[in-house]
N, C-alpha and C positions, 0 to 999 in steps of 0.2 A: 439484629436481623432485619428490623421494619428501614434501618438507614439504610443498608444493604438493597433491600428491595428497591427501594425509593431510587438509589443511584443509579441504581441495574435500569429501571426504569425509562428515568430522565436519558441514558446512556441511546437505550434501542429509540428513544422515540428521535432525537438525533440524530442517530444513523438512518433512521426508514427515511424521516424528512431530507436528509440531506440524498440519501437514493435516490430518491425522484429528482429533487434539482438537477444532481447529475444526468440523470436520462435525458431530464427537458434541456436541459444544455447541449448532448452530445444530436441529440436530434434536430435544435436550432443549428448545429454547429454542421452537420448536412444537409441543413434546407439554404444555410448558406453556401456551401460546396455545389451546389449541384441549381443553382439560379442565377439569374444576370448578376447579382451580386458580389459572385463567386471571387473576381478580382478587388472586390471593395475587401473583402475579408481576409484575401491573402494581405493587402497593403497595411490592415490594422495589424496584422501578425508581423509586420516585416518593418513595423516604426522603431526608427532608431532609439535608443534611449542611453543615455551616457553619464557617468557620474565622474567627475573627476575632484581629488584634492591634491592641490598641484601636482607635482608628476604623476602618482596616481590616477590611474586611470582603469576603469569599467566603461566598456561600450560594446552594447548589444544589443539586439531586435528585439521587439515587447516577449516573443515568445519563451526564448530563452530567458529574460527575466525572471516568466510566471514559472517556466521549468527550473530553473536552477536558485531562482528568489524566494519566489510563495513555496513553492513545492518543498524547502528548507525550514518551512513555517511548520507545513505540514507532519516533515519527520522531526521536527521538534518535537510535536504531540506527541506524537509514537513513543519517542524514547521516554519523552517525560509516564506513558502508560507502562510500558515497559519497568521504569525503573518499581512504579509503584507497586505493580501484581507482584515483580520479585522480590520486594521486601514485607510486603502488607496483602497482594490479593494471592489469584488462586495459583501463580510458579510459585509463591514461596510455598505452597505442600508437598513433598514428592508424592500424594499418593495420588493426588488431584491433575498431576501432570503429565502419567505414562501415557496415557490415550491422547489424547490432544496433542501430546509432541511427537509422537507414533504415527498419527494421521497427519500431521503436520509436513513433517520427515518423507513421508510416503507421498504424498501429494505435493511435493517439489521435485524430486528425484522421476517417479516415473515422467510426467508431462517433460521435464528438460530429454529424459533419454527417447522419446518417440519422438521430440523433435529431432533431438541428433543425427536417428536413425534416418529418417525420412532426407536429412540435408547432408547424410557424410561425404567427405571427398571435395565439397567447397569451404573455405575458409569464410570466407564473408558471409555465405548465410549462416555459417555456423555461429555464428557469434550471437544467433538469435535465441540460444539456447532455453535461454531464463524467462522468455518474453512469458512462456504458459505457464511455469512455474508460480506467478503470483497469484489470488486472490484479494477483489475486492469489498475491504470489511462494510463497508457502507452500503453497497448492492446487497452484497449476502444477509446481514443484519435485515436489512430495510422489506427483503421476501419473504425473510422469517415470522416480521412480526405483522407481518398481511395474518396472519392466520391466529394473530389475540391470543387468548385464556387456552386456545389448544396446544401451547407450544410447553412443553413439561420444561422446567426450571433447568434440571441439567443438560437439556439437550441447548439454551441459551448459552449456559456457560462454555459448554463443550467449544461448539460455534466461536464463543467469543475469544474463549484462550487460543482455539486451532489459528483464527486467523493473527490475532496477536503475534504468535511465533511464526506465523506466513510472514508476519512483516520485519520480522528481527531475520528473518533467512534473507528477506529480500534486501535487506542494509550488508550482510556478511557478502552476499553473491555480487551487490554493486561497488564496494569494498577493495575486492578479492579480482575481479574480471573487467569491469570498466574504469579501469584509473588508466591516465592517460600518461606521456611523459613528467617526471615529476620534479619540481622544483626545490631544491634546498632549501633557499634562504627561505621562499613561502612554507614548508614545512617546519623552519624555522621558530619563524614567527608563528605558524599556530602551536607548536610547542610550549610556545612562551607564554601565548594566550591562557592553553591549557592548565600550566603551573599555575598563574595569577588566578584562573576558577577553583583549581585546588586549594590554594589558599585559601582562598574566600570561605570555601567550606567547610574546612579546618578550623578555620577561626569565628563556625556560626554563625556568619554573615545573612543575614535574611532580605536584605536591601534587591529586590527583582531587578530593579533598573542599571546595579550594577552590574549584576552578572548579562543582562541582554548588552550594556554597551560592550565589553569584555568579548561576548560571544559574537558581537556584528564583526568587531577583527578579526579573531579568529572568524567568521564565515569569507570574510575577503581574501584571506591567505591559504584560505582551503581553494576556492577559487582560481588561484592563482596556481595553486602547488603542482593542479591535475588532479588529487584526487576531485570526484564530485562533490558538490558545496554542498549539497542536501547531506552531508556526510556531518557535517559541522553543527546541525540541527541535533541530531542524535546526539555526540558529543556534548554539545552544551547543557543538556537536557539530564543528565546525567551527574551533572554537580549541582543540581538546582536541589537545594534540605528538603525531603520528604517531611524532616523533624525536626523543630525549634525546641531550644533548652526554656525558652520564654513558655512555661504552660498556659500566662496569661494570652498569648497571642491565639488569636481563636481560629485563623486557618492556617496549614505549613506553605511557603510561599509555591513549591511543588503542587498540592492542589488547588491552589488558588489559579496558576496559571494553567491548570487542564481545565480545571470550570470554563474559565472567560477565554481560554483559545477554541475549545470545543466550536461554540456556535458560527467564529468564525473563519473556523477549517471547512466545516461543513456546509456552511452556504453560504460561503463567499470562495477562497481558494481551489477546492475540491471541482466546484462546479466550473467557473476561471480554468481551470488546466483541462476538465474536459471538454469545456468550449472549442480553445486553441487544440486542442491535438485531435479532435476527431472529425473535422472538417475532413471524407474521403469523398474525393469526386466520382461518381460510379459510370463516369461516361467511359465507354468503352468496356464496361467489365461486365463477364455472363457467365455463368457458372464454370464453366472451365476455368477462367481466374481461381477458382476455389481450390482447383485441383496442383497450384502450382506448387512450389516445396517450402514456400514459407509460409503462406497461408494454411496449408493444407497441415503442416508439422503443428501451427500453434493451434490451430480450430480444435485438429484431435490432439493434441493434448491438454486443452481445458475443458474437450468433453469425454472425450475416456482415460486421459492418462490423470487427470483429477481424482475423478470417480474409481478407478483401480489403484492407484496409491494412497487416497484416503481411507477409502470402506475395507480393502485389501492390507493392510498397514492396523487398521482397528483390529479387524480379524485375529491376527496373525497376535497381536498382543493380548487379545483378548484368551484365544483359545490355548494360549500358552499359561495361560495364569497370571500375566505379569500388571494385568490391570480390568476392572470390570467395567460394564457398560453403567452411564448413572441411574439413579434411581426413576422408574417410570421410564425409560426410553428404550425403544426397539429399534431391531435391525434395522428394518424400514426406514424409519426418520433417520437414521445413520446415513444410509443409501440417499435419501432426500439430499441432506446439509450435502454428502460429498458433492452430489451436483452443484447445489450453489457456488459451493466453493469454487467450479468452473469459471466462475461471473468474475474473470481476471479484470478488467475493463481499466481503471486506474493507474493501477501497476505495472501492469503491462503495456500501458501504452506510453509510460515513464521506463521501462527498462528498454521495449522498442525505441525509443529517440534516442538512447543510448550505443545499443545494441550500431543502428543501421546508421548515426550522426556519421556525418558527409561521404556518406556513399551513393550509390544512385538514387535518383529520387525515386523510382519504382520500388522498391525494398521495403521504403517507409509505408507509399499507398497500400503494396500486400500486406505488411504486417500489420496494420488499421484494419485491414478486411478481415482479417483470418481473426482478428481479437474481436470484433462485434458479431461477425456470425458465430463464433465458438461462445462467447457472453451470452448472448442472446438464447441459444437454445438450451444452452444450461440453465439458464435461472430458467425456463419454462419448464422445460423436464424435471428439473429440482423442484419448482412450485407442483407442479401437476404429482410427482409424488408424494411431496407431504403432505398435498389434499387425501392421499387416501392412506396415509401412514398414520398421520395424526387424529386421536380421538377424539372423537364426538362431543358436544360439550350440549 
């Protein structure tokens, strides 16, 4: 139980530190949007960068890089967390999962259908659907633990499994809806990739560096194929040994690579991608921008279609019998997290480049807007409720 704590621990103080990075980033990243600098900042975003082995060839802009490169880094972690809660943390319990995957469930599905509602009848803003649907784990985490010794044990976990499967919807929905035309032979080859990681783990391979050289192929071919390359993170992440037959070996090559990527998702990449994507220029924009149908779809749904299909979605399981609230936690703080959960900012500004890539450039600007004003006043409403949800200490 004391490792437990201790991980749990190390975990949130990670995510809070790495919150903040993000904010000071997406804030430097509008003090550059919106000053004489404004063009210095677009031309770092728009440096070619190119890799080639002979015919082979990658060439792209630094942005898409950090989007389709780091960002691949990023859902590496993820999967590599992923796989672990389902074999070791709190998804392998079913009794420890109805809630969480209930509020989970519920707080995708309503935010995508208020956006729908608000945008039906056009195709191309429809496509924005999933933008509110995310939550980000590092803001949410990072507000919760502003508030210390008052935060009860299960209402951390609750939080941390909800978002965990916010992130496994968000891998199925970019999966499922943004794959682009696709390429055999590169689906080919990441097939082939896939076999050879299978092997490897089959035959208790514990060597990390093989399975990352293995996995950079397979992330090129994933690149190549259409689907999204940050797809290929996940995938590889998922043949990485939780468990060595070696009991001498003192950590499994699976935790060893969440320890030492941890600090550098979190404040290095995490921070990096909201640099580059949240440069919004507000010239010209007044509140009636807010009112348009894509702004206006994703704002209210990371601030009411969150908060009504999380707390609404708990409810409903709860007063069904199918699951209880944890130990020490009230409705309240329930109502608080759904708020957070609002605080899409990461995710959504990653399904946005998705969602709106090479369409007008106005599409992208609103969808930037609608996700900071709808972040924004969620993580406040959520803070300002669990100041008076959470007890006294």
């Amino acid at each position: 139980m004391r490792k437990l704590v201790n991980a749990m621990a190390e975990f949130l103080r990670l995510e809070a530190a790495g919150g903040l990075l993000l904010f000071a980033a997406a804030v430097l990243a509008m003090g550059f949007a919106n000053s004489p600098l404004s063009g210095l900042y677009e031309r770092f975003l728009d440096t070619p960068v190119e890799l080639r082995v002979g015919a082979f060839e990658i060439a792209k802009p630094l942005l898409l890089w950090i989007n389709d490169g780091l960002m691949a880094v990023f859902f590496f972690l993820v999967g590599l967390e992923l796989k672990r809660e389902v074999l070791d943390g709190e998804l392998s319990r079913r009794s420890q999962i109805v809630l969480p995957a209930a509020a989970a469930a519920g707080g995708m599905v309503v935010p995508g259908l208020l956006y729908a509602g608000l945008n039906w009848g056009d195709p191309v803003l429809l496509r924005g659907w999933a933008i509110p649907t995310a939550t980000d784990i590092a803001f949410a985490i990072g507000l919760l633990t502003l508030f210390g010794r008052r935060v009860p044990v299960g209402l951390k976990i609750f939080l941390l499994t909800l978002a965990i499967l916010d992130d496994l919807g968000a891998i199925v929905i970019i999966a499922l809806f943004y794959t682009e035309k696709l390429s055999l032979a590169a689906l080919a080859t990441t097939g082939l990739a896939a076999a050879v990681l299978a092997a490897f783990n089959r035959r208790g391979l514990t060597a990390v560096p093989a399975y990352l050289l293995v996995g950079l192929v397979m992330w090129a071919a994933v690149l190549k194929s259409g689907v999204h390359a940050t797809l290929a993170g996940v995938a590889l992440a998922f043949f990485i040994p939780l468990r060595t037959a070696d009991a001498a070996e003192r950590e499994p090559p699976l935790r060893r690579l969440e320890r030492e990527l941890h600090p550098l998702v979190a404040f290095a990449i995490l921070p990096l991608f909201a640099f580059a994507n949240s440069g919004v220029s507000l010239e010209g924009i007044t509140l009636a921008s807010l009112a348009q149908p894509v702004p206006a779809g994703i704002a209210l749904g990371l601030l009411l279609g969150k908060v009504i299909g999380v707390f609404g979605a708990s409810g409903i399981v709860v007063g069904l019998g199918l699951a209880r609230l944890p130990e020490g936690v009230r409705w309240g703080q329930i109502l608080g997290v759904a708020m957070l959960c609002g605080v899409g900012f990461t995710m959504s500004l990653f399904i946005a480049g998705l969602a709106f890539e090479g369409q007008a450039a106005g599409l992208a600007i609103e969808s930037r807007l609608g996700i900071l004003c709808g972040s924004i006043v969620a993580g406040v409403a959520g803070t300002l409720t669990l100041r008076v949800a959470l007890p006294r200490i």
